[in-house]
N, C-alpha and C positions, 0 to 999 in steps of 0.2 A: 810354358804354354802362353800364346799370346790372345789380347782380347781382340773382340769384332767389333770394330769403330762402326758406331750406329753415324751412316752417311748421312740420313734423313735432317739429325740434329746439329748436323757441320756446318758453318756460316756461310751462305751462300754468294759469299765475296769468293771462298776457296774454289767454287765450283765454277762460277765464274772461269776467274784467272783461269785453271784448268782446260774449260771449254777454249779460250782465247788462244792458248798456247799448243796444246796438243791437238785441237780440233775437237768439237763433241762426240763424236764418234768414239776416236782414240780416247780422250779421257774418258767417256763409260764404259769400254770396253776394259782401260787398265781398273777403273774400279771394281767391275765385277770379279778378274782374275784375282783382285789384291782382294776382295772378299770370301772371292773360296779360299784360296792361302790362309788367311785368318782363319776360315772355320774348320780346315782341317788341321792347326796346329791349335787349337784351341781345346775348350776339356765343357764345352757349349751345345745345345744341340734346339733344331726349331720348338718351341713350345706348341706349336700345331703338330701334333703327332697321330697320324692316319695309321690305323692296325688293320688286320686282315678281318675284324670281325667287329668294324666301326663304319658310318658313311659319313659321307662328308657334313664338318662340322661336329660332328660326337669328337670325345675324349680318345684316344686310341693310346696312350701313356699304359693301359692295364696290358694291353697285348706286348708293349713294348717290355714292360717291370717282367711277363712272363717270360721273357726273352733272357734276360737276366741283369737289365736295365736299370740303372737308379738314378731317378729323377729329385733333384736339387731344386734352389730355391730358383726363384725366377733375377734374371740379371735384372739391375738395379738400372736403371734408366734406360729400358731394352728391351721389352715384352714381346718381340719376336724370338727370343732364347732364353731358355733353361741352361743352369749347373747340372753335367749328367755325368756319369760313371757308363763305359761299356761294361760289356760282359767280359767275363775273362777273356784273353787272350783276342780279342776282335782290333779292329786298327782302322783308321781311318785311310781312303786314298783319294786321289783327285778324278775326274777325268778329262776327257778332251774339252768340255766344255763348260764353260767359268762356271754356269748357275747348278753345273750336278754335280754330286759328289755322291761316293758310296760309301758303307760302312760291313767291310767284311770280316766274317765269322773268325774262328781259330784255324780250320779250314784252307781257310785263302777263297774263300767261295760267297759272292754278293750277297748279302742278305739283307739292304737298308739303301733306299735309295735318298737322300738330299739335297732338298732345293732352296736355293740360295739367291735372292737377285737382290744385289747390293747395291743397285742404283739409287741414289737418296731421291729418284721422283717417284716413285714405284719400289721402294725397297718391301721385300715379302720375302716366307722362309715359311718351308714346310717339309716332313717328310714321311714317307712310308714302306712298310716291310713286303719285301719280294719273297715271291716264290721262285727258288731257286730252279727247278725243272723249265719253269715256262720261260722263264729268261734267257737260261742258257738255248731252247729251243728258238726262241726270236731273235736271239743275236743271232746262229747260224742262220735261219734261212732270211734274215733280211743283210746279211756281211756280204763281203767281197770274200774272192778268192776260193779255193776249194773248200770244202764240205768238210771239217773235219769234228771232231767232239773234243772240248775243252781236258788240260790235263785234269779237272778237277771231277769229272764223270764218274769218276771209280770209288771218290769221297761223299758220294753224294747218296743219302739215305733209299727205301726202297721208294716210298712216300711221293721224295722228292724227283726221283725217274720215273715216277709215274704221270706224276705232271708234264713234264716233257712229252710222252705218250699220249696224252688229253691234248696237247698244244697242236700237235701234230695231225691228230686225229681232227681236228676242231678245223686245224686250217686247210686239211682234203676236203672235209665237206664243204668248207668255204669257197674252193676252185670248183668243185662240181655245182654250185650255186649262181656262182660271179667270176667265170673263167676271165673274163674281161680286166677284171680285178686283181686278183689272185691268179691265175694262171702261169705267169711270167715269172714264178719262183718253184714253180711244179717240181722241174728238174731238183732243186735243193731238199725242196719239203720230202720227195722221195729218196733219195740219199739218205737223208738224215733217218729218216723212217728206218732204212737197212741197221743203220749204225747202232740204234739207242734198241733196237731188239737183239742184237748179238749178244751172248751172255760176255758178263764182264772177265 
């Protein structure tokens, strides 16, 4: 497992150079990539930990531990991350975009979102726990392409499809409000509607 080079503390002779050669753009752009790489092969997680039953600023590390979480000492010249253990069977993945990262269940199903920005002028790190219904309901109607329901729909608790259904529910009354707004994904939102009521 590798560590996560706190940028912040790098000599700014390297960032320099950097900026001079690849362009500023181009080298923040590769530092943020090279810092999610680090943080998803790494065994680290942000010390700002946001739970579903914390606001911003409170501790959310208990919601996390309930998860099945084990939170370590704090890195030694590094106070944007903790030593952490997942839960059984969970794994870290990338995404498209340098500063997210997720952290999915046994499953295969998102439950930990990850935020990471490794730039050492603004270097910051946080993250918090998804509700897997409403997510999977905002990726379909905000995606491209057809309307379809995730392989993992069928893994996914009663609880958890219900959310989906509130998400759903939440964003019709939303178009009948702000058609203006919301109206423009109406076609998906109902779709999806059909789909997540069909018995599995």
């Amino acid at each position: 497992m590798s560590e996560i080079t706190n940028t912040s503390q790098q000599d700014p002779m390297v960032h320099l150079m950097g900026s001079l050669s690849e362009g500023t753009s181009g080298y923040i752009e590769g530092m943020e990539a090279r810092g999610q790489q680090e943080l998803v092969n790494s065994t680290r997680l942000p010390a700002d930990a946001r739970g579903l039953n914390t606001g911003y600023g409170q501790d959310g590390w208990p919601d996390f531990e309930a998860l099945g979480f084990r939170k370590g000492e704090p890195v030694e010249g590094d106070d944007l991350f903790v030593n952490a253990e997942l839960p059984e069977g969970w794994s870290r993945k990338r995404s498209d975009h340098a500063m997210w990262s997720y952290l999915h269940d046994e499953r295969g199903v998102r439950r930990v979102a990850v935020f990471y920005k490794a730039a050492h002028y603004d270097r910051k790190a946080h993250m918090n726990i998804l509700q897997p219904g409403y997510e999977l309901a905002s990726d379909v109607i905000y995606g491209q392409g057809d309307v379809v329901l995730p392989d993992y729909w069928p893994l996914l608790t009663e609880e958890e499809r219900q959310q989906a259904v509130d998400y759903v529910a939440e964003y019709r009354h939303n178009i009948e409000r702000y058609p203006d707004i919301y109206g423009g994904r109406k076609d998906r939102v109902d779709t999806l509607a059909s789909l997540i009521k069909e018995p599995a």
